[in-house]
C-alpha distance (Angstrom), angle and dihedral (degrees) to the residues before:
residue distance angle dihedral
X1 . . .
X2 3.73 . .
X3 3.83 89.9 .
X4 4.03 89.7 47.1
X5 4.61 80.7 48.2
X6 4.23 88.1 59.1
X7 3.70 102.7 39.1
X8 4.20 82.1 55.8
X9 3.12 95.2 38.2
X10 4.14 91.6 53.2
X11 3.32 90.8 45.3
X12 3.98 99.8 51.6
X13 3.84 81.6 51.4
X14 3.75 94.8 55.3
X15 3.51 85.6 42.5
X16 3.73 92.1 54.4
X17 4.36 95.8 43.7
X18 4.45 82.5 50.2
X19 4.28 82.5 51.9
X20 3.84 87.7 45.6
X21 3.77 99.5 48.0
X22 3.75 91.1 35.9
X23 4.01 88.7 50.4
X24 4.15 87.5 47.6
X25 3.87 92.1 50.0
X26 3.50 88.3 52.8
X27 3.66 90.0 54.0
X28 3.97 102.8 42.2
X29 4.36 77.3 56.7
X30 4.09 89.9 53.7
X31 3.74 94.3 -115.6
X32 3.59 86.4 135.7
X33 3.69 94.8 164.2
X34 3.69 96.9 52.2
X35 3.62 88.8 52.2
X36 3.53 96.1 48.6
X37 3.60 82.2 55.3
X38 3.59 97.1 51.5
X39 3.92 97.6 48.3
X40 3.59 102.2 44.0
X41 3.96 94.1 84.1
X42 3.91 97.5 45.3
X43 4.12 83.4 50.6
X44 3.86 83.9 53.2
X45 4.08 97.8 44.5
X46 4.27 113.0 96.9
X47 3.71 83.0 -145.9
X48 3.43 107.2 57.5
X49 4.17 92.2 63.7
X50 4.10 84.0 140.9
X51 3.70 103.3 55.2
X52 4.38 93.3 25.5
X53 3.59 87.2 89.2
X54 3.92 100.9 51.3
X55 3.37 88.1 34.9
X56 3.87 85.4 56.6
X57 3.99 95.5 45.7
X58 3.77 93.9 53.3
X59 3.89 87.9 46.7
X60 3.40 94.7 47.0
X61 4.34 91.1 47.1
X62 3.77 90.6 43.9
X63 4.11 84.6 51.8
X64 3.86 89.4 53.6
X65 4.02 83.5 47.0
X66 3.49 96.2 52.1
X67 4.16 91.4 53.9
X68 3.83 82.7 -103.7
X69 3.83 105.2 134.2
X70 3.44 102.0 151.3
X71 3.64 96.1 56.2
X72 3.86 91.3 43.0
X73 3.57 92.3 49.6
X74 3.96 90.9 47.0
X75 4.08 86.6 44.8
X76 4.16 91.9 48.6
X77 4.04 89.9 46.2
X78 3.85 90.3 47.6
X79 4.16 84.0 47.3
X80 3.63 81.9 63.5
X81 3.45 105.0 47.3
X82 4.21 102.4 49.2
X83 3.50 92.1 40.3
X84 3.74 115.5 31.9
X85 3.83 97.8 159.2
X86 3.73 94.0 45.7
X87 4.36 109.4 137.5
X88 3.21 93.3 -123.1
X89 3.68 105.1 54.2
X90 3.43 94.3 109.9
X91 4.20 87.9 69.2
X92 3.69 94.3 47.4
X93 4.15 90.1 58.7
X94 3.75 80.6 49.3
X95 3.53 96.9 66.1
X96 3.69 86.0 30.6
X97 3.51 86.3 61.9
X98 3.90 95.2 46.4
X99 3.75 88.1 51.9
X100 3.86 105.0 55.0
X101 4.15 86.0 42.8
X102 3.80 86.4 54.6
X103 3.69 85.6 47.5
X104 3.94 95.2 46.6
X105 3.74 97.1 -118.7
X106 4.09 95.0 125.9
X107 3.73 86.5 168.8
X108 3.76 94.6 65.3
X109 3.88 94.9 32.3
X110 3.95 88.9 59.8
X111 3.74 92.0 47.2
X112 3.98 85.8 56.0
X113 3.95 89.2 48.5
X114 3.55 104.8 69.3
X115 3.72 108.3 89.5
X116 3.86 109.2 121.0
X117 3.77 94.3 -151.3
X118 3.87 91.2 62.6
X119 3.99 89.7 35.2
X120 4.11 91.3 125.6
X121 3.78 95.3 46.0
X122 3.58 94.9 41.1
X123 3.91 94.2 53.9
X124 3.43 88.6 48.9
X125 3.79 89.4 55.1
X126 3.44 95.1 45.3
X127 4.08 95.1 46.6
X128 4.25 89.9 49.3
X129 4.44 84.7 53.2
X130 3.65 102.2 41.5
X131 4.03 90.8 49.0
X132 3.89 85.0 61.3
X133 3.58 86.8 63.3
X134 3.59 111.4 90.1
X135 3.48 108.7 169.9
X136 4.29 115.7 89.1
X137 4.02 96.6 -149.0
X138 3.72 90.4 62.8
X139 3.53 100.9 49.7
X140 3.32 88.0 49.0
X141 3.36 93.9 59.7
X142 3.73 95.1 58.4
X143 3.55 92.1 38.8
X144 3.68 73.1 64.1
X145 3.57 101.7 57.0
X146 3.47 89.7 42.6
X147 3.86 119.3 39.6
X148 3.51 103.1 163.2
X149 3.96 93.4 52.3
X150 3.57 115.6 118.2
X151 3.39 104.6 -167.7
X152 3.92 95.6 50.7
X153 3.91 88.2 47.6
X154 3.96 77.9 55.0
X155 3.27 96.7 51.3
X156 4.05 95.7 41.3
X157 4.02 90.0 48.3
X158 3.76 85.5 59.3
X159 3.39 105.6 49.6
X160 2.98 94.0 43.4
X161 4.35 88.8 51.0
X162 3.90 76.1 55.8
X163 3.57 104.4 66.1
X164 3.73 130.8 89.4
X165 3.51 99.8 -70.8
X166 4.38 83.6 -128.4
X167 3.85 82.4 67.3
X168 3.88 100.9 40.7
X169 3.63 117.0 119.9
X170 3.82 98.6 -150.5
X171 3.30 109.8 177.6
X172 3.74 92.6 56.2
X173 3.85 87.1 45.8
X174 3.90 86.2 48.0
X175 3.82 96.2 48.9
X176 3.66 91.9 40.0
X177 3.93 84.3 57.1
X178 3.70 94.6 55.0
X179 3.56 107.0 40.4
X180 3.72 89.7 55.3
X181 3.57 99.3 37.9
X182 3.54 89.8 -119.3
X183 4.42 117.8 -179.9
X184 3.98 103.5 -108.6
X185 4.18 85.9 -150.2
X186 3.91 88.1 71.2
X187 3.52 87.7 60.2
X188 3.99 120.4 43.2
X189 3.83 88.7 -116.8
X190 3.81 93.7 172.5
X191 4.10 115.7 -126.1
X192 3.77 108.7 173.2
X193 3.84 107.0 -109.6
X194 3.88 123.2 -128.0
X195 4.15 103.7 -75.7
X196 3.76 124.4 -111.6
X197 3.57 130.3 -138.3
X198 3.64 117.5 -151.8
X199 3.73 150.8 -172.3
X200 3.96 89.8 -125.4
X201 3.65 131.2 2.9
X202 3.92 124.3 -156.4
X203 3.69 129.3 -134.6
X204 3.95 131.7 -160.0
X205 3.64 116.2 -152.7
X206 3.88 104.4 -167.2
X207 3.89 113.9 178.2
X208 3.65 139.8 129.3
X209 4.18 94.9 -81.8
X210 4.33 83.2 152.7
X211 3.54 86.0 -148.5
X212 4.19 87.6 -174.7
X213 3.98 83.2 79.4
X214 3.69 93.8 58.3
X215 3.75 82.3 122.3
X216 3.57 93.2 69.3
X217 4.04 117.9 70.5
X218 3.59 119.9 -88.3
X219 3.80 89.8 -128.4
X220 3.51 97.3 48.4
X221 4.16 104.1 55.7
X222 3.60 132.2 92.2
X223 3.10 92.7 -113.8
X224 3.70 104.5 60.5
X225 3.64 96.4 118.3
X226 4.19 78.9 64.9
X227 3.74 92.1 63.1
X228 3.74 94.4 33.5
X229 3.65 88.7 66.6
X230 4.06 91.0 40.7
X231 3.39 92.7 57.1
X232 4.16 96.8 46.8
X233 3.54 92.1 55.0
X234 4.18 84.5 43.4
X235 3.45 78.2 56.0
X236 3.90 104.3 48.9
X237 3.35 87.4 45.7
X238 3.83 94.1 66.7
X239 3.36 83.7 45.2
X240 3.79 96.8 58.2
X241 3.73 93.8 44.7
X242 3.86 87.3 60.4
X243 3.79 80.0 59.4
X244 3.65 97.9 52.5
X245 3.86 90.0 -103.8
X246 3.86 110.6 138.9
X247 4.01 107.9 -150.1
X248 3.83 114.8 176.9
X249 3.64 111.5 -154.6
X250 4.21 127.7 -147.2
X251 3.56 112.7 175.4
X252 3.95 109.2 -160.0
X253 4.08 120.4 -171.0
X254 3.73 113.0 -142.1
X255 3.91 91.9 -177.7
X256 3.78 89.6 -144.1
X257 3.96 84.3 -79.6
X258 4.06 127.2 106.1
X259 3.87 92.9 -145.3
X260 3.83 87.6 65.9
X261 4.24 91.2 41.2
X262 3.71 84.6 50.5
X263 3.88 90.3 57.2
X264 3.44 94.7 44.6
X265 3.84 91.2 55.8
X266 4.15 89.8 54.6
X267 3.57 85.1 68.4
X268 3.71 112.0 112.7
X269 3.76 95.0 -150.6
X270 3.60 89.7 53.2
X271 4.22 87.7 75.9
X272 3.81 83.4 60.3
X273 3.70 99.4 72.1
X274 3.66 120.7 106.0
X275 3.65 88.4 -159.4
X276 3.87 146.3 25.2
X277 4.06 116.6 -160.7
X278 4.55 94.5 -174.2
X279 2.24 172.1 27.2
X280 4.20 105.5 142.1
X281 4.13 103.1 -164.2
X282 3.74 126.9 49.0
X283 3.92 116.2 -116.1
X284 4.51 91.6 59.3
X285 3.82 79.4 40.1
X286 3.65 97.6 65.4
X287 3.66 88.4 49.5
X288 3.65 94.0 49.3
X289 3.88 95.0 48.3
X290 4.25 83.0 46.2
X291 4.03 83.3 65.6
X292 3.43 102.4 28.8
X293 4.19 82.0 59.4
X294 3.74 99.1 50.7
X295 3.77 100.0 28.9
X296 4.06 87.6 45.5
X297 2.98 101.2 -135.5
X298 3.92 128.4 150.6
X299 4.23 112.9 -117.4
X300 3.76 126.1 175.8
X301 3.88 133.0 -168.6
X302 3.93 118.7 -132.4
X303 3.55 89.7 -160.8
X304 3.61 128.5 25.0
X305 3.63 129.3 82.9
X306 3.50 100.9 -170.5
X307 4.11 118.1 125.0
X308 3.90 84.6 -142.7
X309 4.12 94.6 63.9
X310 4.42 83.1 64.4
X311 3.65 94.8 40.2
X312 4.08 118.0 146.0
X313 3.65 80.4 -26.6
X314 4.13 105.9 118.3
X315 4.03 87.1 -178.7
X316 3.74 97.0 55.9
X317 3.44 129.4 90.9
X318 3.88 143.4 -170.8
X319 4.03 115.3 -134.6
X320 3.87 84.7 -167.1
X321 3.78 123.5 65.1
X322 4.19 107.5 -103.0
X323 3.86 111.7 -110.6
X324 3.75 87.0 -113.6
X325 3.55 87.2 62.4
X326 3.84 93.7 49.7
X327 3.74 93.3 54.6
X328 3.90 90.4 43.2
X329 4.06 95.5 49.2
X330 4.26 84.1 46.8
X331 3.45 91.8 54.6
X332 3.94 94.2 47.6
X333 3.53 86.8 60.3
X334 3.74 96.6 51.6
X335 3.50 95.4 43.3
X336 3.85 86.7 56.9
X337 3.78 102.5 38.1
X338 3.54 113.1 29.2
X339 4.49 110.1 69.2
X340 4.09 87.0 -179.7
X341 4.45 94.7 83.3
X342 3.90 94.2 -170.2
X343 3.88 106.3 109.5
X344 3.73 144.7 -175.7
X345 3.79 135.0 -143.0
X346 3.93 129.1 -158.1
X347 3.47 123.1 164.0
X348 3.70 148.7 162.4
X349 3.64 136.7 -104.5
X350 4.02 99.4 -102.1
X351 3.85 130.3 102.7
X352 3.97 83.2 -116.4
X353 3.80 92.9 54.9
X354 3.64 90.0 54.1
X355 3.44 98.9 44.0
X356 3.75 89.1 63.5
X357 3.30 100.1 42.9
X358 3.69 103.1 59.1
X359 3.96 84.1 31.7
X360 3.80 87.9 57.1
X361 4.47 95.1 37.2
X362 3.47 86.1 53.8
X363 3.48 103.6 48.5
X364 4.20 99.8 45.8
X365 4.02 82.1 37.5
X366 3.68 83.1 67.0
X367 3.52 94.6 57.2
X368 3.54 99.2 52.5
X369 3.51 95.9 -93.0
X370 3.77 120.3 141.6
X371 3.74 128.2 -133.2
X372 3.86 99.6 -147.8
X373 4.07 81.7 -177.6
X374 3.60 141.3 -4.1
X375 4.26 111.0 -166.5
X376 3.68 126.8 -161.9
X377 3.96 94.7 -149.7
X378 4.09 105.7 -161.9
X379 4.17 114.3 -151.4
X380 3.75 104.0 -85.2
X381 3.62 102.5 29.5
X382 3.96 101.1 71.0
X383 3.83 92.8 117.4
X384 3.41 86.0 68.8
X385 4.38 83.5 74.8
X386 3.75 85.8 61.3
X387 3.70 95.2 59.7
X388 3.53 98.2 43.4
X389 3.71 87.5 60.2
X390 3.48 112.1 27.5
X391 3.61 106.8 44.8
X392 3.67 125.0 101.1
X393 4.01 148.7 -168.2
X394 3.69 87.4 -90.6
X395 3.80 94.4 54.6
X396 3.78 100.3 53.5
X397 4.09 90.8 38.8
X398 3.98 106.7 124.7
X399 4.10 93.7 28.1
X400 3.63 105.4 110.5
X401 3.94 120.9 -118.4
X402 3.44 105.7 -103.1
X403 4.00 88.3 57.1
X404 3.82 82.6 82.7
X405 4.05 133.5 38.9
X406 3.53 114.7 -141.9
X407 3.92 95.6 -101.9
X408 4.19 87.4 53.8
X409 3.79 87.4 48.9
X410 4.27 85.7 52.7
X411 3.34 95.1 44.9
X412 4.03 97.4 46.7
X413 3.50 92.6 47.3
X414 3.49 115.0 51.0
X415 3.91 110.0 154.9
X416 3.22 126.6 -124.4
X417 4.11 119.8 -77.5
X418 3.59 87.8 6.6
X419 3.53 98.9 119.0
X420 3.90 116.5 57.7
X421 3.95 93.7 -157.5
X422 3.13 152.0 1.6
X423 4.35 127.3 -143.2
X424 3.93 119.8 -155.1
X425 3.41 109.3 174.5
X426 3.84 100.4 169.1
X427 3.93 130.2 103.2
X428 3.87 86.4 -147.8
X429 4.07 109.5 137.5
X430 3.91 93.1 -148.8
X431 4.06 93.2 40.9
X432 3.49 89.3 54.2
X433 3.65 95.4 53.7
X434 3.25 97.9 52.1
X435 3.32 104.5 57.4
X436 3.97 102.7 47.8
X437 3.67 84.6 49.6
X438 3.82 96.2 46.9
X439 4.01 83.5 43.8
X440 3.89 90.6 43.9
X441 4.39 91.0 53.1
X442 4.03 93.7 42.4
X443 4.26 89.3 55.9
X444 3.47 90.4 -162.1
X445 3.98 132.4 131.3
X446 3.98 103.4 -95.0
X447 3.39 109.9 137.9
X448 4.27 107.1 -136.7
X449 3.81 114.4 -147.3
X450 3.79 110.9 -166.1
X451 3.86 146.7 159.7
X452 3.94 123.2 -76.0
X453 3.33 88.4 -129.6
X454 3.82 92.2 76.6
X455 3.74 86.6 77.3
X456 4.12 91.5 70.9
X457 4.42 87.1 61.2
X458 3.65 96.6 80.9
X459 4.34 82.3 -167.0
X460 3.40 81.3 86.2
X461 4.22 114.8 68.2
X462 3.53 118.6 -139.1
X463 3.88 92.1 -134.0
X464 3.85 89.4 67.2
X465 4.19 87.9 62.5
X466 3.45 89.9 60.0
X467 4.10 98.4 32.2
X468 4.27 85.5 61.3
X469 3.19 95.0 22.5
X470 3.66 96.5 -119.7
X471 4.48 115.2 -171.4
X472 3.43 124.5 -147.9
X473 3.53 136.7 -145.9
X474 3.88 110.5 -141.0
X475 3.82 123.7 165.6
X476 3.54 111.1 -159.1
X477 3.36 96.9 2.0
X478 3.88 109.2 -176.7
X479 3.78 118.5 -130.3
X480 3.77 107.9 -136.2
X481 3.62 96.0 -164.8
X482 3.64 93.3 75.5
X483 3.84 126.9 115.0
X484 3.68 89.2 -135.6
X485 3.73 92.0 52.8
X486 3.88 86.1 50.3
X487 3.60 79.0 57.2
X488 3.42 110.5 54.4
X489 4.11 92.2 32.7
X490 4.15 85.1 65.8
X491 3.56 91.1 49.0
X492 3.80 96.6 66.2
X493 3.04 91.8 39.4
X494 3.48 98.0 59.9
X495 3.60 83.7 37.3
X496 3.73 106.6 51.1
X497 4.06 102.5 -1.4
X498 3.58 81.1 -114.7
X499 4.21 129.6 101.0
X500 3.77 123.5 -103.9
X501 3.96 105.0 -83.7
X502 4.27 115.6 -129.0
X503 3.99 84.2 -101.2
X504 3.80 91.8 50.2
X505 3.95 77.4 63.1
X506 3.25 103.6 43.7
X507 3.42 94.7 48.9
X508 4.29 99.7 51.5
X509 4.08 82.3 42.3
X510 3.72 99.6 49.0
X511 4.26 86.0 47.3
X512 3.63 90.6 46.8
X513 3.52 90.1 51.8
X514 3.90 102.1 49.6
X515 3.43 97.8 30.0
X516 3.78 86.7 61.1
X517 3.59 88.8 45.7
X518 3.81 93.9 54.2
X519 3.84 86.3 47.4
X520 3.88 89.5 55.5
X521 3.73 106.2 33.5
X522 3.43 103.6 22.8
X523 4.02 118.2 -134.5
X524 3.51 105.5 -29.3
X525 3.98 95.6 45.5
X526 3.84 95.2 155.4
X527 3.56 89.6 85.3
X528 4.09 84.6 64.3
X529 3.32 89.3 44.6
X530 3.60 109.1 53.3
X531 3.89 93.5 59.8
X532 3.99 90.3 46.4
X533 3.91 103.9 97.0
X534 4.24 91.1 -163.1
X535 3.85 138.1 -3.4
X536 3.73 126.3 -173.7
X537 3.29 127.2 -106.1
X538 3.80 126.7 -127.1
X539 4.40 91.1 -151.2
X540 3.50 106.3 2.5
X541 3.83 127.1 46.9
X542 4.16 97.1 -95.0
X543 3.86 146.6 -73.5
X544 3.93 134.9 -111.8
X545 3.44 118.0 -163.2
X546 4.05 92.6 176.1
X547 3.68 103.1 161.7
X548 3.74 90.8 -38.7
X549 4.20 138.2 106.3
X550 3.96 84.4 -140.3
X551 3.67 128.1 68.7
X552 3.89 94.3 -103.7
X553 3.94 94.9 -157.6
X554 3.68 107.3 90.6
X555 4.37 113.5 -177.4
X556 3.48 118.3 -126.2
X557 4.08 112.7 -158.9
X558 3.32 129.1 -159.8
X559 3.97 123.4 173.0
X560 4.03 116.0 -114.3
X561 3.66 122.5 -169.4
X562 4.18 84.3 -17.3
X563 4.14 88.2 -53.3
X564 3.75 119.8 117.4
X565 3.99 109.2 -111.2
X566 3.60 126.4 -155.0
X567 3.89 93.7 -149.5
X568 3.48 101.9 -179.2
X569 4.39 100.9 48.5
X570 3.39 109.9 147.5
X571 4.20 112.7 -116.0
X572 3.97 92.4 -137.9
X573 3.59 130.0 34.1
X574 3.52 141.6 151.7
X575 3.95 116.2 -100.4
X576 3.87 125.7 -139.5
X577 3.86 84.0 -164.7
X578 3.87 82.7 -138.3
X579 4.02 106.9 148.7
């Protein structure tokens, strides 16, 4: 009987390796059904303990095959649990691993990717899933979870290389980079390449020209200020080519719309510029900076002043000082000229205004300088400047003394050379008015520092800058004495019967200035730049691109026998001999 018990019991097990092999033919042909089929019973026989787990694997693989995940993931969990200590364990969390990532649980598809003797085939698992996801927060997460993981810090570090440069957080991109030792190449981490000098260099002007209004005069649209600038830089570069300075000139319309920047980006000849001057509003210039980034190719705005125009973007520039540096080269002066260290801030509702007032507080702050009070001044309400420093004991005597808390009583009477200055940095008309004639009925020794915009409002008269003293911050402030200015003023008139605009300025100056540049350096003539402490200007006073995006050299104007002073011009600079 017991010898009758073997010979079966052989025989069912020969019977069950022919099932196996026959079940992984069927397989290694693709008949994945078939050999589902065919290895289901052996999984389900108590005496085929040997083969059950092979038998399972295949199952579970031909499951996956078949677009069955469920069951493969059920059949690769159940792997798991009968035979714990089986050899191969290691490729069962594998596809484990591969399931749950095709399922989008990343939590439970790391857990299955830790085995050590699978480490290369796992990480290249794990790098092909984590590049399908796109989105920055979620990778984040896991990178989260799981710090010390290379490949998600891989992963994260690209998408995050992927993203509109505008919305880029680089320094964790950076310092992901270095502490894992990451290859910069894999992800467009900008390093200025070696500059080229050439026979000609081209430049794309892309702004909103609107060219479907051609029908209505030049001088007439909204956007003259667009055409202004066009036509300085047309200007300049006549001016260049007298010098033997070759500037090829594209002219690209963004409409005011992104849809149309985006089109004018697809153009191939568009990654043959050397330079970009534009866009002038934000949405086409996040595009712009996008290409100017990953094309490398050097951009710079005419107009803006805004930090967030330069961004992550190495290759983009500001023509205009940034507001930070406004407040900064303000409080320089203070700090140097003014001995009494209580101050005052007043400023306007914009993002610029506040920029340079906290720019400015913390900057004198640091210099022991005390900010008796700093005033958010809403449109409408800048009379309320001229009570805070005009009024007196004698005209709040017979109001009782709960009209006023103590800090109203401090602020509406401040005594007379108490405070050392005063800091306006606002362009509002009303704002401005108020406090030189608040300053001008106290007669007292602050010192007002304001915008150079004050000198459009013609409310105000000159005489009164120089009576108190008053200094003005003016970036780019165009010297009218010059010959070239002479120059450019007779043009439009003969032109248009009408003088150059500010932007017709800005524009011939700005082209002036980098065509020279190009002419000098070569493309990449930042890297010239940023060790140059000053260079002359052909319109306005002069730029400093010391280490900086910005022009760093901000004019401060005071007036001087009823002329217009620039008070802080540097006594050496370097000249790009460019009128």
């Amino acid at each position: 009987m017991v010898l009758l018990i073997c010979i079966s019991v052989a025989t069912m097990a020969q019977n069950t390796q022919q099932e196996y092999l026959n079940g992984k033919a069927l397989f290694q042909s693709g008949k994945y059904n078939l050999a589902m089929e065919t290895f289901k019973p052996i999984i389900q026989r108590n005496d085929s303990k040997k083969i059950a787990p092979y038998a399972s694997f295949y199952y579970a693989v031909a499951a996956y095959q078949q677009e069955y995940p469920a069951l493969a993931r059920d059949m690769f969990l159940q792997i798991n649990a009968r035979f714990p200590k089986w050899k191969n364990k290691a490729e069962v969390n594998f596809w484990l691993a591969r399931l749950f990532f095709e399922q989008g649980d990343f939590q439970k598809a790391q857990s299955y990717s830790q085995d050590k003797s699978l480490d290369k085939e796992n990480s290249i698992q794990k790098k092909y899933y984590y590049a399908q996801i796109k989105d920055v927060d979620s990778l984040t997460m896991l990178y989260q979870q799981s710090p010390k993981d290379e490949d998600i810090a891989y992963a994260l570090a690209k998408a995050i290389s992927m993203q509109m440069l505008v919305d880029q957080d680089r320094s964790f991109l950076l310092q992901l980079i270095e502490d894992f030792n990451l290859n910069t190449d894999d992800f467009e981490i900008a390093s200025i390449n070696q500059s080229i000098k050439k026979e000609s260099y081209n430049v794309a002007v892309i702004m909103p020209f609107m060219f479907d209004q051609l029908s209505i005069s030049i001088r007439k649209r909204s956007n003259r200020f667009v055409y202004d600038l066009y036509e300085g830089i047309e200007l300049a570069v006549q001016a260049l080519q007298a010098q033997g300075v070759k500037i090829n000139l594209y002219a690209y319309d963004t409409k005011k719309n992104i849809e149309a920047t985006k089109e004018i980006l697809e153009k191939e000849e568009l990654k043959t510029m050397d330079l970009i001057i534009g866009p002038l509003f934000p949405d086409p210039s996040y595009y712009v900076s996008d290409f100017s980034y990953r094309q490398k190719i050097n951009m710079i705005n005419p107009l803006s002043a805004n930090q967030e125009v330069i961004g992550n973007n190495p290759y983009s520039f500001l023509y205009q000082p940034q507001y930070a540096t406004q407040a900064n080269a303000a409080a320089d002066y203070v700090k140097k000229s003014i001995s009494n260290k209580s101050s005052m801030i007043f400023y306007g509702g914009s993002m610029a205004d506040s920029i340079k007032a906290f720019t400015y507080k913390e900057a004198i702050e640091r210099d022991s300088f005390e900010v008796v009070m700093m005033k958010k001044v809403p449109k409408d309400t800048s009379r309320l400047i001229l009570q805070i420093l005009t009024t007196t004991y004698k005209d709040i005597e017979g109001s009782s003394a709960e009209d006023f808390t103590e800090e109203e009583l401090e602020q509406l009477l401040i005594g007379k050379d108490s405070i050392g200055s005063i800091y306006v940095p606002s362009d509002d008309r009303l704002l401005a008015s108020s406090v030189v004639s608040a300053v001008e009925i106290r007669g007292d020794s602050i010192a007002v520092v304001g915008s150079g915009k004050w000198l459009d409002y013609k409310f105000i008269d000159y005489s009164a800058y120089e009576r108190l003293g008053i200094t003005l911050v003016a970036p780019n402030h165009i010297v009218n004495t010059d010959t070239t200015h002479q120059y450019i003023h007779d043009y439009f008139i003969g032109k248009y019967a009408t003088p150059a605009s500010k932007h017709s300025c800005y524009g011939y100056d700005l082209m002036m200035f980098v065509g020279q540049s190009l002419n000098d350096h070569g493309t990449y003539f930042q890297k010239a730049l940023y060790e140059t402490e000053f260079i002359k200007g052909t319109l306005i006073t002069g730029y400093s691109y010391l280490n900086a995006n910005d022009n760093q050299y901000v004019p401060l104007l005071q007036f001087e026998n009823s002329i217009i002073k620039v008070i802080n011009a540097p006594e050496k600079s370097h000249s790009n001999d460019n009128k």
